[in-house]
N, C-alpha and C positions, 0 to 999 in steps of 0.2 A: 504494500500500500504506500504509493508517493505522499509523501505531506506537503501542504503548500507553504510556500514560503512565508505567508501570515501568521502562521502557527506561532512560532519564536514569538512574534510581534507581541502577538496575546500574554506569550509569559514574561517577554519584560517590561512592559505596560500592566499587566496586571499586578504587579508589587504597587501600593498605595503609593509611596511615600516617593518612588523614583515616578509614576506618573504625574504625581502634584509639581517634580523639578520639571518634568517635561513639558507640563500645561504653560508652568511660571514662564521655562526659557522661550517657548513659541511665543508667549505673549508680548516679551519684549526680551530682548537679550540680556544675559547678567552672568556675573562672577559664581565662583565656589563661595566666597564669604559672602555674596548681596545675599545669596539664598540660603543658607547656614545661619542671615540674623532676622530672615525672612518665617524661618520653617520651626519646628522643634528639634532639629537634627545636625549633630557636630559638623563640622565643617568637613573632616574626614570622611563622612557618612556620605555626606554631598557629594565629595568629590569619587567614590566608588560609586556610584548611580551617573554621575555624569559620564565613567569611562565605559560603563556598560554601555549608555546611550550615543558615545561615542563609536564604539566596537560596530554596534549594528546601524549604524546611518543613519541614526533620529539626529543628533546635535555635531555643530563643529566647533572646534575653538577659535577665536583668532586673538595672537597676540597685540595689547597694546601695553608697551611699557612694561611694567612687571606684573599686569592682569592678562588673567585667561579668560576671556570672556563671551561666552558659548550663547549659541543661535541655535534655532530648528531647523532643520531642511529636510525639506519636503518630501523628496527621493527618499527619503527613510521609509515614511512611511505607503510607497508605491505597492508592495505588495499585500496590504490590507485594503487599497484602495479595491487591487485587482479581486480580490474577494469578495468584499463588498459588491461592486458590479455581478460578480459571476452567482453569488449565495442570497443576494440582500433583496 
């Protein structure tokens, strides 16, 4: 049985607390600390949820200065879309 490439999606999206960084950073771009004084979650914490969403194409970094400071992109979540279309 092939699984679709969604699949993943659902499980690192379904952790509460890495969707809540994912919703924050689509909504407007920010640091490991903006969302570490933002959230109830160490800074550390933050930043393992960002390298996950990093890993599989939800967010990117870009360097300014001595901030890493991470966006959504969209392409990440393409094979949910394709789902969605094919199941929804």
């Amino acid at each position: 049985m092939n699984r679709h490439p969604a699949i993943p999606l659902f499980r690192i999206l379904g952790v509460p607390v890495r969707l809540v960084v994912f919703q924050r950073v689509a909504r407007r771009p920010s640091t490991a600390s903006l969302l570490a004084k933002e959230l109830p979650v160490s800074r550390s914490a933050i930043v393992q949820h960002l390298t996950v969403l990093r890993r599989h194409g939800l967010v990117e970094p870009r360097t300014e200065g001595r901030d890493r400071i991470y966006r959504a992109t969209p392409r990440g979540l393409a094979p949910l879309r394709e789902w969605l279309e094919r199941y929804g």
